[in-house]
N, C-alpha and C positions, 0 to 999 in steps of 0.2 A: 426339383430342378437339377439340371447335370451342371456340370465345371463348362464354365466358355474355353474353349478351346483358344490356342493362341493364333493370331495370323502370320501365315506366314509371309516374313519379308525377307531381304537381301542381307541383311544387318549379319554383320560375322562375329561368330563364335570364339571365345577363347577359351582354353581348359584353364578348368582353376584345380587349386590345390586345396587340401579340406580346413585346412589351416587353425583358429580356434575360436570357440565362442562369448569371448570375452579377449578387449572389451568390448562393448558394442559398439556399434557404427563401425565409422571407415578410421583406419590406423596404418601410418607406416610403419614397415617391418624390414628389417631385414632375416632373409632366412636360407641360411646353408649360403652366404656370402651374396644372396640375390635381394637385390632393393625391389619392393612390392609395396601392396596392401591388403589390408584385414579386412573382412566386409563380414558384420554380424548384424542378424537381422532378427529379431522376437514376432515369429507366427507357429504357435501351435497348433493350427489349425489350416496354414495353406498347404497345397498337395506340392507346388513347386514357389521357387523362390528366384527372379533373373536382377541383375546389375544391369542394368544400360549405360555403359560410357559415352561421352558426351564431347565435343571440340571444346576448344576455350569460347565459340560466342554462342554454347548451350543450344545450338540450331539443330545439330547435324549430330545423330547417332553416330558412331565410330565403330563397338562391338558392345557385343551382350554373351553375359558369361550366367549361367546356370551355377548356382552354389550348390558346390556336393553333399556336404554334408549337413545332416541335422541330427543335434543334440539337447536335451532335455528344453524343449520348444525353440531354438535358434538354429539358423541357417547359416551359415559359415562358410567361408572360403576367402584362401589368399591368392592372391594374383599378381604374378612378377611382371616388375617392368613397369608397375603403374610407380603415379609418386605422387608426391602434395600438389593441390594445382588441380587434380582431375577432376572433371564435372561428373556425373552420377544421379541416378535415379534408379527406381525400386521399380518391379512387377509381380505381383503376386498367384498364383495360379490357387484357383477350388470352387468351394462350391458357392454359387448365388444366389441365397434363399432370405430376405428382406427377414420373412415373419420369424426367421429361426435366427435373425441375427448374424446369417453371412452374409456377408459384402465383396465377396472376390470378382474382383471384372480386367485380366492383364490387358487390356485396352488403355488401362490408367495407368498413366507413370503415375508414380509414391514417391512423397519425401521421407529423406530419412526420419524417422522421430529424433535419431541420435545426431541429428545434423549440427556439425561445428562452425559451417561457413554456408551459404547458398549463392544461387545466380541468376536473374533472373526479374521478371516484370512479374506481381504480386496485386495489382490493380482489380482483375477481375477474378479473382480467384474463387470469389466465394461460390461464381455460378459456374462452376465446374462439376457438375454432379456425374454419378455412375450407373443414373439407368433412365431408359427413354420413356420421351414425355413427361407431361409436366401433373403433378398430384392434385386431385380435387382440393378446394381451400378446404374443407374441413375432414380432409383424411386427418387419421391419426397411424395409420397402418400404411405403410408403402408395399404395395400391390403391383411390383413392373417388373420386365423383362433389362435385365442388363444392357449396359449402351453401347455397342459396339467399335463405334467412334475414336480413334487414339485425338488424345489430348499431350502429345510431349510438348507440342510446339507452347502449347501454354500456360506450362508448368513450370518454376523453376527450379535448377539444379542443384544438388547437394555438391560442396565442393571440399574436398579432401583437403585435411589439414597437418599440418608436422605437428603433431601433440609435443615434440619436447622442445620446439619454436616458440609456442603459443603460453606455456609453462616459463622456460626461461624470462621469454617480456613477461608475466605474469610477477617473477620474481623481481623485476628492475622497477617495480612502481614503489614509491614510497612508501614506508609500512604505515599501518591507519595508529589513530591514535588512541585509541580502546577508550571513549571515553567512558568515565562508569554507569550506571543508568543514572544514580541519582544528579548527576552533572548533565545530562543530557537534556539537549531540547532538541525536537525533532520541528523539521519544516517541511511538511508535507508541499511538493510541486509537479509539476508536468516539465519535462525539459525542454520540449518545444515553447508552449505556453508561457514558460517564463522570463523569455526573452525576446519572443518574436516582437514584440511595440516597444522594447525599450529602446529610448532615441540614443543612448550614450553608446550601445553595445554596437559593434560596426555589422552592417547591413547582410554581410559574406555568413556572419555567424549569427546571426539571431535564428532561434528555434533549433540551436544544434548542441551536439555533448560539449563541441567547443567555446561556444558561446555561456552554455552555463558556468565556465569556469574563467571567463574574460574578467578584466580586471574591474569594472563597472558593478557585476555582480560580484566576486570576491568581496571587494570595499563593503557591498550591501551587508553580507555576510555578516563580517566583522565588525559590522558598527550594532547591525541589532544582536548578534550575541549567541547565535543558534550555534549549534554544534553539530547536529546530523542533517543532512539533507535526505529525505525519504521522498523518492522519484515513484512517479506513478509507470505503468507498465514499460521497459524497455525491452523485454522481448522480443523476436520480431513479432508481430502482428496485421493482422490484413481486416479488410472490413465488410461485414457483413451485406448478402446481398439484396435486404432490403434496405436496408441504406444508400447502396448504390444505384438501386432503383429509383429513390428519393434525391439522387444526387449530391447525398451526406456521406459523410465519412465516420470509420470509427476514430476518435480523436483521441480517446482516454489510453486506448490499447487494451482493455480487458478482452482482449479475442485472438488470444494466443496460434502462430503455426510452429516457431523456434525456439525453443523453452533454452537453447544453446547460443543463439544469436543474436546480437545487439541490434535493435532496428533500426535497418539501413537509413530511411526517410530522413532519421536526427542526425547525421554526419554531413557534415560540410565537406567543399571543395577542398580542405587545407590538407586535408590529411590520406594518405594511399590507401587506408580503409576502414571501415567505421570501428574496427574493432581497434585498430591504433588510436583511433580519438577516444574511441570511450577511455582506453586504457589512461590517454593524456589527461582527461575529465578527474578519471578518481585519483593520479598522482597529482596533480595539481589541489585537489580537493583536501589531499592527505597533508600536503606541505603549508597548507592554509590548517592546518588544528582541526581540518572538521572530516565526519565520517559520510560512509553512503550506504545505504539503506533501498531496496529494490523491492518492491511490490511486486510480488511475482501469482499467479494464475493458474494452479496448479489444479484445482476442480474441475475445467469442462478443457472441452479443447477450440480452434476456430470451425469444427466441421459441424457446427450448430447441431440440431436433431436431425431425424430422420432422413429428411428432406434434404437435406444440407448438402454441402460440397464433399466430396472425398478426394481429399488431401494428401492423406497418410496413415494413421493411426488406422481407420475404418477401414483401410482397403487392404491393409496390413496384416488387422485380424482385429474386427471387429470385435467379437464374443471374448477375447480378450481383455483387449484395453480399455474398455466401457464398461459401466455398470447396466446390467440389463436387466430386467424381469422376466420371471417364467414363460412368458411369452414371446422371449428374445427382445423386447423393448427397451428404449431409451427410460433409466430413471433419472429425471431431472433434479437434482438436487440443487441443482447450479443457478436453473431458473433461464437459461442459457442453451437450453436444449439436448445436450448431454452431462456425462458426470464421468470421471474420468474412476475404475475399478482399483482405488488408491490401496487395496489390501490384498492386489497380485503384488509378485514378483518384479514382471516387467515394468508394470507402472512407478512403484516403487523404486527400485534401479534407477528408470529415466529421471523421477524427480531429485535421489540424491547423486546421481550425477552431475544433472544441472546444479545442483548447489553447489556442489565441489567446484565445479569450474567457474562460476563464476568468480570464489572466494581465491581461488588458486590461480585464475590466468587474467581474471579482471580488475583482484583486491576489492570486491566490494568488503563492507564492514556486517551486515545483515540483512534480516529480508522482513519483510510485512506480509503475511498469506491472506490473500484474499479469501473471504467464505469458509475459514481455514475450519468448520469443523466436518469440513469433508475428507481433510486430512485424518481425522478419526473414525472415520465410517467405515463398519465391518461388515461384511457377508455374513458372517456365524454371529453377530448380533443382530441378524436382519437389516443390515446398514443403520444400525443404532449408532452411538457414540462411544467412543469410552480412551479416556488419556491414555492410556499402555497400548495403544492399537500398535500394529504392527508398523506404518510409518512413521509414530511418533517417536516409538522406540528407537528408530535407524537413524531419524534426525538426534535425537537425544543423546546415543553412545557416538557418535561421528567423533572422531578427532579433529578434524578438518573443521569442525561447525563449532567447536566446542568454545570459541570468544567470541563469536559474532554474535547479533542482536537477532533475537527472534521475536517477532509481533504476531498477534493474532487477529483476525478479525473474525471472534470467536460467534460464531452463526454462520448460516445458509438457509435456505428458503424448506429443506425438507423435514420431516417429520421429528420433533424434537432437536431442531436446529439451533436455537439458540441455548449458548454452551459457555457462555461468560462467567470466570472464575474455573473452569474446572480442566484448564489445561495446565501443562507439568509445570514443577517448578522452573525453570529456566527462560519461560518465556514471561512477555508481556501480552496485555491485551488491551484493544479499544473498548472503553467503558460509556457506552452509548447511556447506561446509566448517570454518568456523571456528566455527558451532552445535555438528555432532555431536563435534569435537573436543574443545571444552571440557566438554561432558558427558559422553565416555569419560574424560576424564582425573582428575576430580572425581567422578564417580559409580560409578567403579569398573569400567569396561568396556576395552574392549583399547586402547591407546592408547601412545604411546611416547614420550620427552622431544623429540623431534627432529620429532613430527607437531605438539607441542604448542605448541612454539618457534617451528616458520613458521608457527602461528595467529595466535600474541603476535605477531610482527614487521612485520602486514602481507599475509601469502601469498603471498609471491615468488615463489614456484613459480605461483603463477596468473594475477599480475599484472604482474610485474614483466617478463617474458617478451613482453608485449605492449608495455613500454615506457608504462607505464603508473605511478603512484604507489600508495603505502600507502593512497591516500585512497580508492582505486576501491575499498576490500571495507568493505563495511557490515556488521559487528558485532553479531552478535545472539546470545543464547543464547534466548531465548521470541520468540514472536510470537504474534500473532492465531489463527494456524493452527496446534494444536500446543497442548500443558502452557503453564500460566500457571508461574511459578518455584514457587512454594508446592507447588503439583501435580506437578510435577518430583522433588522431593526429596520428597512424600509418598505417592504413586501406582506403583506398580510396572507396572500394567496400565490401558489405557486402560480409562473408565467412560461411555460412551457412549448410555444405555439410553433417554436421554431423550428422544434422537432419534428415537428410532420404527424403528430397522433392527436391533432387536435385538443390539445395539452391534458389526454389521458394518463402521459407517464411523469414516474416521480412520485415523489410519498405524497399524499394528503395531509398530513400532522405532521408541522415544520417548527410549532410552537416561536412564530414569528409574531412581527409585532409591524406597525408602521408609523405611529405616532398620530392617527387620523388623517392622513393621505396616502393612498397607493402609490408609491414608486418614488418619482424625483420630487425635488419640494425646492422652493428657493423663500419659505416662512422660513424665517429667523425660531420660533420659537421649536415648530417641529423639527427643523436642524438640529438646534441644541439637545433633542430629547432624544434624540437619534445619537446624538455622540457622548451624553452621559450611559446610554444602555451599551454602546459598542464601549465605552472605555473600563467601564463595570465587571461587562463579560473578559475583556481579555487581562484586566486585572484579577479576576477572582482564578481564572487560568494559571495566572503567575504566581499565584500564592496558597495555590492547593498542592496538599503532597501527593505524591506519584510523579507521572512523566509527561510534561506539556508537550504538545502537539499543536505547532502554529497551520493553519490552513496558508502558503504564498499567496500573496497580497490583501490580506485580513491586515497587513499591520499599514499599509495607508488606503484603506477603506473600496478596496478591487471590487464592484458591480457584475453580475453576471445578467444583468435584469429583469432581474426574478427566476431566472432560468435554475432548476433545484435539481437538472437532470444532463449537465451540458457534454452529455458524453460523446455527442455528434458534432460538435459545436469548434471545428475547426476555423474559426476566424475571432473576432473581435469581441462574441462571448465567451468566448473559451478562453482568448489569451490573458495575459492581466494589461492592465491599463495606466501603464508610467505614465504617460503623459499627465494623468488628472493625478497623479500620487498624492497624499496629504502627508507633508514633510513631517508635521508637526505631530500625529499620531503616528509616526516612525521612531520619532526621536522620545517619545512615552514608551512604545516597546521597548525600546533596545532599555532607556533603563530601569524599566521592571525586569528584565531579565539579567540583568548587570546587580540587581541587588538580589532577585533569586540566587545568583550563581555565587553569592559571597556572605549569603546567611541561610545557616543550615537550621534556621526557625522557617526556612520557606520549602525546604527540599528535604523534609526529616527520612533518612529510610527505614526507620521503626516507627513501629504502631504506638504512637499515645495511649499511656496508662491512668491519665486521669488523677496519678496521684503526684500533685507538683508541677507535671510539664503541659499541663493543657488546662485551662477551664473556660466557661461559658458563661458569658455576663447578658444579664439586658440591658435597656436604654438607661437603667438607673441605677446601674452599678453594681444588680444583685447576679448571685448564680441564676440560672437559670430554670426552672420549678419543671415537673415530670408534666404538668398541663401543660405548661408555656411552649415545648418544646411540638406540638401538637394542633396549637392551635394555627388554622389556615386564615386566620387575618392579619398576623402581625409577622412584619416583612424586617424587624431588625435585630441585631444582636452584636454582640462582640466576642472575640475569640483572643484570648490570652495567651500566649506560647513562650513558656521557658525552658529551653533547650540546653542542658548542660555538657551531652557528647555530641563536639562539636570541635570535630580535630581539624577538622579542614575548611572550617568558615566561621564566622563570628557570629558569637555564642549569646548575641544579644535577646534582650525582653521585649517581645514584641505584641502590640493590643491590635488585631484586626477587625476593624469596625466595618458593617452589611447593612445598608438599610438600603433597600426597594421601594421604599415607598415612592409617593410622585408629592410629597411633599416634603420639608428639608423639618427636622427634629434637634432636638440636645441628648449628648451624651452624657451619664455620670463618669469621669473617669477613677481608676483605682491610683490610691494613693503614689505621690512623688509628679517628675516633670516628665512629660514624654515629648518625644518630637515628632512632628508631623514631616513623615519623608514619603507618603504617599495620598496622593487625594486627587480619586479618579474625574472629580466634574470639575477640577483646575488643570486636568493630565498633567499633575505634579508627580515626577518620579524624582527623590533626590540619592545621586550617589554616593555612595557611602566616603567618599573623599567631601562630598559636599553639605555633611549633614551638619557643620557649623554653623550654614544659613537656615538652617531647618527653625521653623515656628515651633517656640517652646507652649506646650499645654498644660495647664494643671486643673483639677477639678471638675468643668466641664466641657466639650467639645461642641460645636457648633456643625450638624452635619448637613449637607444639601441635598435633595430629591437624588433618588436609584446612584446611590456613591459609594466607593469602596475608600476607608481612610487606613492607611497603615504607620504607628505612631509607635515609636523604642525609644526601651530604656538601653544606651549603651552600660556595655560591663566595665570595669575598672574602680579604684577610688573613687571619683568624684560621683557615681552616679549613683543616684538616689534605689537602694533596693527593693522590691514587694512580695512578698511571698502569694502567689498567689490563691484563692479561697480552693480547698481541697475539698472533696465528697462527691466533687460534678462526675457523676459517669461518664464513662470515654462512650465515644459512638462509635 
């Protein structure tokens, strides 16, 4: 196929100057005493490159300037006279051949990928496609003639920004507070979602940056104890266009167009524009003791597969910015229909750009990468994996990156995709290992004291082997993706119908439980069995080492109803549910995380050696035997912890007792008094100012059905010492 030729219109011409190729996107300059802009564009592959400038209400082309120059794959040129403020968009000139992987049609405007600001209506965007007619449902090959059709009017515009404006506010926000990891507790949320029903939060800001930072949630904060808040997508993002067919939305944001720009949708009326609020969000966040943490999307892009909308990146240069196969094809890694070619140049660039800036003009504290082992996928490994990939490495030596939080969400859907444990040392990961574990061992599914024990301890077997700490496995039992906890212990079966796929999507093995009824109950006894298993799990959460990760509204019992999949789910499944809150299992969170945060037998960040600082008892007092640890019918045990470096929290001896069963047992206890300052089927948490009242134990312990007990010996004179039985192999 030939290059579509351009149309001709009236639209006028400016000369530009060649100016340079870097950095990219749009940059003001001054140059030889002339106020302008920089316009740098990545296509190695287009034959020509134009700018369309734009009025302020993005309507009404103004001129289009041809970039003169191109150097080693960008398109370059300065243009006097422009300045912050201008609107803009992209045209691409070359060839249009689908099966080989070109995508050029100058009929499209393009957003910048390097966009710092936009303008513009983002509603329909996903059915913006660049060639005519519509694809058989079961192509896999797009087989069309380019569309000739201009689409400006329904694009939005890229809008030039003053980089040392956006840097200086950058610098005015209050610096974050580094929490350590082992201090960290992470609160995974949606910032819409987590205020749109709350009645206290005023009406103007619920489901906004502003809103999450009102004083209603602040106070939330600060009572249960969390320290990071880790925001699910704020990028901008737009929503897919079967959804919009379905008259759903994407709600989560995992469908990335502005890897640069805060989304618009979560800004309120308060503020002159959402990047001022967001800014206000994380000072406000920072002056409150806690950090912020951004989920960001960096494997596929919103131009879905083949079929999908061209946006930008695709029309840009497809062969490029995409991974493709010999056939020029979409390789899905993502599952999402593209895979972003994370082991060019360009691609690379964009993403550590976007980090800089965020970290630099927004003060985020870190980031969570979704799918992240796409971030290690290489060409010259066949798109294998491997830690030293070339963007891990850029993240890794960054100056700019080098105290923020890095998380992994180490898997994606393609060929050797799950990659848990074997990212660099400076990162963390979700340990889906120590999810499904703790809900066989609680919910009744297969599970052994020995898989249970390397969850509690760390994951040696995953992490430690890498040379690596306890700190690297991030602690989840719910997330975003998956049963809310309430859902968990009430749902047997996913309930998905809301979706529109006739509840196709969403995992099938949720290792959920419901107590013998599906869904809501108002039996008193299946209630109670329901809130021993929810108080169980988020106790055994708070007193495992590594980095908890609370799911938002897990801590007073948030409903999704059954929904395992709520990514479209912009209303009343989505949001969380203040109104029905359970005060009372709020005030259990906060202080299991208040005795976390003030004893470092609950948050150790070295690996137990088994000789002195750990050991492993059963119900009758003994170690624990190389059968016992094996066998899959006995659901109890106890875990002994004496922790002697312990600069920054009290150094006490702590017994924590597990039993699962569905009927209540005796313990033998080890010699001396202990006290009972935790007992999950009373949601007894006592703080350590209150451990006076605490019930003195000695000999043996009375435990009730699926119960977590956590019983110390304080240190000092008066307390009774034990050495504890030494030989027990660490896990």
């Amino acid at each position: 196929m030939t290059p579509l030729a351009a149309a001709v219109n009236p639209i006028p011409t400016l000369p530009g100057q060649a100016g340079q190729p870097s950095p990219m996107g749009a940059s003001c300059w001054v140059v030889d005493g002339t106020q302008g802009v920089n316009f740098a564009v990545y296509s190695a592959h287009a034959q020509r490159m134009e700018v369309c400038l734009y009025d302020p209400s993005g309507t009404q082309e103004t001129a289009r300037i041809a970039l003169p120059a191109h150097s080693h794959g960008i398109w370059h040129g300065f243009v006097p006279g422009l300045a912050a403020g201008q609107l803009y968009g992209l045209r691409a000139h070359g060839a249009y051949n689908p099966r080989m992987g070109q995508r050029f049609n100058p009929a499209k405007l393009l957003l910048d990928p390097f966009a710092r600001d936009a303008h513009g209506d983002d509603t329909q965007l996903s059915l913006q496609c660049d060639y005519q007619g519509t694809a058989p449902p079961d192509a896999s090959v797009l087989d069309a003639q380019p569309d000739p059709v201009e689409n400006a009017a329904h694009i939005p515009k890229a809008r030039v920004l003053d980089w040392a404006h956006e840097w200086q506010a950058g610098a005015a926000i209050t610096p974050g507070p580094r929490i350590p990891m082992e201090r960290t507790v992470l609160y995974e949320a949606h910032v819409k979602g987590l205020t749109q029903r709350h009645p206290s939060v005023e009406p103007t800001l619920r489901g906004s940056y502003a809103g999450l930072v009102s004083a209603p949630l602040l106070a939330h904060y600060r009572h249960l104890g969390i320290t990071t808040l880790c925001l699910l997508p704020v990028h901008w993002h737009i929503t897919e266009a079967h959804l919009l067919k379905k008259g759903l939305r994407n709600y989560w944001g995992y469908n990335t167009l502005g890897f640069f720009i805060p989304h618009p949708h979560y800004a309120s009326a308060t503020f002159a524009t959402a990047r001022a609020e967001f800014r206000h969000m994380v000072d406000q966040l920072h002056r409150n003791g806690l950090e912020v943490v951004l989920d960001v999307v960096f494997n596929h892009s919103a131009e879905s597969d083949t079929f999908g909308p061209t946006l930008s990146w695709r029309g840009l240069d497809n062969a490029s910015w995409y991974a493709l196969d010999a056939q020029g094809q979409y390789i899905n890694h993502s599952g999402c229909g593209n895979s972003f070619n994370l082991a060019h140049p360009c691609a690379i660039q964009m993403v550590m750009d976007s980090l800089r800036w965020w970290v630099q003009v927004y003060g985020v504290d870190g980031f969570r990468f979704d799918l992240a082992t796409a971030l290690g996928r290489d060409p010259v490994l066949h798109m294998g994996f491997h830690p030293l990939s070339a963007l891990l490495c850029a993240i890794g030596q960054d100056p700019v990156l080098a105290h923020v939080k890095l998380i992994a969400e180490p898997w994606d859907i393609g060929p050797h995709g799950y990659q848990l444990g074997q990212f660099p040392h400076q990162w963390a990961e979700w340990n889906d290992r120590y999810r499904d574990t703790c809900r066989a061992f609680w919910l009744g599914f297969d599970c052994t004291r020995g898989e249970f024990a390397r969850r509690l301890t760390g994951s040696s077997d995953v992490f430690q082997r890498a040379t690596r700490s306890p700190l690297a496995s991030v602690n989840l039992v719910t997330a975003h993706d998956g049963m809310t906890l309430a859902d968990l212990t009430r749902y047997q079966h996913k309930h998905n119908e809301a979706n529109g796929e006739a509840n196709r999507d969403g995992h099938n093995h949720n290792l959920s439980a419901n107590a013998g009824v599906e869904g809501p109950s108002d039996d008193a006894t299946v209630l109670q069995v329901r809130g021993q298993w929810q108080r169980a799990l988020l106790t055994t959460l708070f007193v495992s080492q590594g980095v908890p990760q609370l799911l938002a509204g897990d801590e007073f019992g948030n409903s999704q109803g059954g929904n395992n999949n709520a990514y479209c789910q912009d209303n009343a499944i989505g949001t969380l549910d203040w109104p029905d809150a359970d005060s009372t299992l709020i005030h259990y969170v906060a202080k299991l995380i208040h005795l976390r945060q003030h004893h470092a037998a609950l948050r150790h960040a070295h690996w137990f050696t088994g000789h002195g600082d750990i050991a492993w008892l059963n119900r009758h007092g003994h170690p624990l035997g190389a059968s016992e640890w094996n066998d899959p019918h006995q659901r109890s045990f106890a875990c002994q912890i004496n922790v002697e470096d312990a600069p920054h929290g009290q150094a006490d001896r702590w017994l924590l007792v597990f039993h699962a069963s569905h009927d209540g047992t005796t313990f033998t206890l080890p010699p001396g008094s202990w006290r009972r300052v935790i007992d999950s089927a009373n949601a007894l948490a006592l703080a350590h100012a209150d451990w006076a009242q605490a019930q003195h134990c000695t000999n043996t312990l009375a435990v009730s059905a699926c119960t977590v007990i956590g019983l110390v010996q304080p240190r000092g004179p008066a307390a009774t010492t034990t050495t504890p039985p030494t030989g027990i192999s660490t896990l």
